[in-house]
C-alpha positions in Angstrom: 0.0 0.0 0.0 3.1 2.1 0.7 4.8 1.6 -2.5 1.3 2.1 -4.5 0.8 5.7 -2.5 4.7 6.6 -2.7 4.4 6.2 -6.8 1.2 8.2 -6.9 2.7 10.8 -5.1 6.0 11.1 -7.1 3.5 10.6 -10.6 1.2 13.8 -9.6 4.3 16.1 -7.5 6.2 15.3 -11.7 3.2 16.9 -13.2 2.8 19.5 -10.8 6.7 20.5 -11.6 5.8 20.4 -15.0 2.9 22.4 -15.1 5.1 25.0 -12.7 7.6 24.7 -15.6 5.4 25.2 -18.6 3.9 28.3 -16.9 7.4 30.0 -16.3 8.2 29.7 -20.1 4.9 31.3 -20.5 3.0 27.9 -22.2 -0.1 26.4 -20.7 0.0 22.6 -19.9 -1.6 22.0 -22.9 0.6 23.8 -25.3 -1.9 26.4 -26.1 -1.5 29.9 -25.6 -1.1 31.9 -21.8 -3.8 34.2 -23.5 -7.3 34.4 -24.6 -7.5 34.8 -28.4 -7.3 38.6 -29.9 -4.8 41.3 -30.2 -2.3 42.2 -28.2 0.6 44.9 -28.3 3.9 43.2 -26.6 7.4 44.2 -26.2 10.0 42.2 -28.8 13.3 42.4 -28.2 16.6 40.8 -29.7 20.2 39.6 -29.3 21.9 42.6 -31.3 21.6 45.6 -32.7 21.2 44.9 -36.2 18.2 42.8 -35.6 15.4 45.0 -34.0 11.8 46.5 -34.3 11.3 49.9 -36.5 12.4 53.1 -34.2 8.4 54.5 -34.8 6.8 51.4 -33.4 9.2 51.5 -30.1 10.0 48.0 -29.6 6.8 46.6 -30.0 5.0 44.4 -32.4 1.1 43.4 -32.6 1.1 40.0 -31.2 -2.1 37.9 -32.6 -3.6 34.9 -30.4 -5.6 32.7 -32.5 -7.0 29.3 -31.7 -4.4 29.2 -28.8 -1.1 29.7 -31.5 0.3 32.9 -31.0 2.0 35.4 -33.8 3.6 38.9 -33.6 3.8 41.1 -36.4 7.1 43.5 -35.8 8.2 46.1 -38.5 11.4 46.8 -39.5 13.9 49.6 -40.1 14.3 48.9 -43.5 13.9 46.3 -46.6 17.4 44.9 -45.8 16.2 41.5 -44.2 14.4 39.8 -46.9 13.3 36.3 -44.9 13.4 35.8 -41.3 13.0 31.9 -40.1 11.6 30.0 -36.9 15.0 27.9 -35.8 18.5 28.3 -36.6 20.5 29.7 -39.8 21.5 26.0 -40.3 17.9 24.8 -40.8 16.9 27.7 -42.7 19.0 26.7 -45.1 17.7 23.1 -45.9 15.7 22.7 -49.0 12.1 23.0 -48.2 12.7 24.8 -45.3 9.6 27.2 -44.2 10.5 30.6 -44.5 9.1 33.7 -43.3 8.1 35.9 -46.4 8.2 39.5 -45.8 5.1 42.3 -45.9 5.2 45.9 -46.7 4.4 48.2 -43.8 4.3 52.4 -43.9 5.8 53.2 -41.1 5.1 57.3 -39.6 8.0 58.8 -38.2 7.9 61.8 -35.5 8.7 64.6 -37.9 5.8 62.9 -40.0 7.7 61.7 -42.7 6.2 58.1 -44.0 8.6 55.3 -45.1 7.9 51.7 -46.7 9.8 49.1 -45.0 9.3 45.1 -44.7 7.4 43.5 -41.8 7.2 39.8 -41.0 4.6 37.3 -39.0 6.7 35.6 -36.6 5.2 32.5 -34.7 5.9 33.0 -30.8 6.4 29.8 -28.9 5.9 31.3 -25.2 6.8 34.4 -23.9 8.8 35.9 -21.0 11.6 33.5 -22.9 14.2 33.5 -25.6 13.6 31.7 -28.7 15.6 31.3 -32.1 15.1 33.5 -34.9 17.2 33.5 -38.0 17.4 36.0 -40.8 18.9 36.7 -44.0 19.4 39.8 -45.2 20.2 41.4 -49.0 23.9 39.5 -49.7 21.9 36.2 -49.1 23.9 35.0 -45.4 22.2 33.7 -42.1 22.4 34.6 -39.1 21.3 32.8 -35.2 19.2 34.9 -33.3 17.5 35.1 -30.2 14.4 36.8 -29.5 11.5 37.3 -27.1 8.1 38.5 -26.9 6.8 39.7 -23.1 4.1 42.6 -21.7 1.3 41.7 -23.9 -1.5 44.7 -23.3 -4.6 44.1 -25.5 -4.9 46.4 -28.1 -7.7 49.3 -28.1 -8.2 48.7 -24.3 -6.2 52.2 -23.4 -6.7 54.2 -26.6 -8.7 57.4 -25.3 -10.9 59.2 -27.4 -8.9 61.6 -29.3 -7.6 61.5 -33.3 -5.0 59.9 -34.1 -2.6 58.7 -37.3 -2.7 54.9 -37.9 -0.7 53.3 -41.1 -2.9 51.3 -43.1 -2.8 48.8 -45.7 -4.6 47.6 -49.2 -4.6 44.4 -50.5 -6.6 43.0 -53.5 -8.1 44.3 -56.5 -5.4 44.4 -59.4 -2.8 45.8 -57.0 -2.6 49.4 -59.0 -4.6 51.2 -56.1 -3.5 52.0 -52.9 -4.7 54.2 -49.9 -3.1 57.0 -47.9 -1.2 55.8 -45.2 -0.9 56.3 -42.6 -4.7 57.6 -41.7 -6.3 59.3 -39.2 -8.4 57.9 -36.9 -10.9 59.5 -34.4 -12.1 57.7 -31.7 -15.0 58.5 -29.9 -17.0 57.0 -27.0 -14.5 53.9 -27.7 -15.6 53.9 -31.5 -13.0 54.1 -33.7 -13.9 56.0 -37.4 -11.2 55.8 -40.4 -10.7 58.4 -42.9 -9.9 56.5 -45.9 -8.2 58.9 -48.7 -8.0 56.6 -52.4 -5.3 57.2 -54.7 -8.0 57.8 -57.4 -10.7 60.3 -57.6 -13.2 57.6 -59.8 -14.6 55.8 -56.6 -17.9 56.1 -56.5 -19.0 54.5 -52.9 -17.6 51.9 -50.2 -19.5 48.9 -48.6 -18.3 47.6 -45.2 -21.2 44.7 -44.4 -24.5 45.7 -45.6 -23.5 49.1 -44.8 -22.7 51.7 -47.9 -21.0 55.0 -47.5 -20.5 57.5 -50.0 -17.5 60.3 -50.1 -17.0 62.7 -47.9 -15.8 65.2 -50.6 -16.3 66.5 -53.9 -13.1 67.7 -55.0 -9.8 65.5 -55.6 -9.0 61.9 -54.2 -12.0 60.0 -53.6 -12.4 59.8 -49.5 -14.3 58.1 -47.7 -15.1 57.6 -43.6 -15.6 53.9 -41.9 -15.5 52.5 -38.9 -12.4 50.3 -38.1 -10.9 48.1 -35.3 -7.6 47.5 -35.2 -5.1 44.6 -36.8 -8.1 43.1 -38.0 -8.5 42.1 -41.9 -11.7 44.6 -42.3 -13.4 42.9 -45.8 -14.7 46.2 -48.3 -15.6 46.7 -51.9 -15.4 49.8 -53.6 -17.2 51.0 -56.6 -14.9 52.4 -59.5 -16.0 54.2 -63.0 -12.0 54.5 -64.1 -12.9 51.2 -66.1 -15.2 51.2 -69.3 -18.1 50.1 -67.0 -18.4 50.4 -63.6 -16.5 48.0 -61.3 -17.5 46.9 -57.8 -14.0 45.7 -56.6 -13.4 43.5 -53.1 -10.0 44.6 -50.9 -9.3 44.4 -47.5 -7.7 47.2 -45.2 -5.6 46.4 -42.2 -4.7 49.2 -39.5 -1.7 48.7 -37.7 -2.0 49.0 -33.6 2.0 49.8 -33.4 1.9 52.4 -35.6 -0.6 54.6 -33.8 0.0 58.1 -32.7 -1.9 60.1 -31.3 -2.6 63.7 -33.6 -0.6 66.6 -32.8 
């Protein structure tokens, strides 16, 4: 009876040290997120000072919690680092290896000038703890990295009414139209309200849902005002006449929670 209650004792104080362990690296005992799914805004930081998040966003990244697998989007100085990958250089390397393609990100600096620059989705482990990162840059050689992701804050809970500047992104259509970036956002009573400048003048209206909005001007680009959450994919279409007939294009816009400043 002694031996029996000895080895259920050592069998349950084992998974209580690994539980204890698992939660120190920031890991739940079933491999799924510390968090509830949504978006956070969390510190990254690196092993040198080559390898680091865009001077605007102030070492953060948006980190995304999805069905309990967590992701942080971080912005870079530049376009110099074309791939970043999930291991070591070594592994990068081997054919069929999974590597992170970049995305194009407007950054706003705090003289206001804008910038294009390369972002990348990096999966994230745990946090509170190193992991390995590598990346390649222009002349095509790897380099071992370690980063971490801590201080998640979810994203919108402290933004106070006020306006603010927000880089934003277009994808779909042809590719040939893009938006102003970044764009200014007021928020009121919690609500946030995008104004959405085209770089044409021939759209006609917007539809976010069943919702349709018309322009907000007459003269030059064609603008528009929406509501908008932030790092969400937010599905639109917009109507164009700049074809022979009349066009009711899909795209998606994505505002960047990193990139937020508040208006001067």
């Amino acid at each position: 009876m002694k031996t029996n209650f000895n080895k259920a004792f050592s069998y349950f104080l084992c998974i209580a040290v690994l539980c204890l362990l698992l939660a120190a690296c920031g890991q739940k005992p079933d491999g799924k997120a510390p968090l509830e799914d949504g978006v956070y805004s969390a510190d990254f930081k690196t092993d040198g000072s080559m390898f680091h998040v865009n001077e605007a966003h102030h070492g953060k990244g948006t980190l995304t919690v999805k069905d309990g697998k967590m992701t942080i989007h971080i912005t870079m100085p530049s376009k110099n680092t074309v791939n970043l990958f999930a291991g070591k250089a070594e592994d990068a390397k081997k054919e069929g290896a999974a590597l992170i393609e970049p995305t194009l990100d407007t950054v706003t600096y705090d003289d206001g000038s804008t910038e294009e620059v390369y972002g990348f989705d990096i999966p994230v482990p745990y946090l509170d703890k190193e992991f390995d990162c590598a990346l390649v840059g222009t002349k095509g050689k790897w380099y071992d990295h370690k980063v971490s992701v801590s201080n998640p804050e979810p994203v919108g809970a402290s933004v106070e009414d006020g306006e603010y500047f927000c880089s934003v992104t277009l994808t779909g259509g042809s590719g040939k139209a893009s938006v102003e970036s970044p764009a200014k956002i007021v928020v009121k009573d919690g609500k946030m309200t995008a104004t959405v400048v085209w770089s044409s003048s021939h759209y006609e209206y917007m539809t976010l849902g069943e919702t349709k909005y018309e322009p907000v001007n007459t003269e030059g680009n064609s603008t528009f005002e929406i509501p908008v959450e932030l790092d969400k994919d937010i599905a639109v279409s917009a109507l164009t006449t700049a074809m022979s007939e009349p066009h009711l294009i899909d795209y998606t816009l994505r505002f960047d929670s990193a990139s937020l400043k508040k208006a001067n």
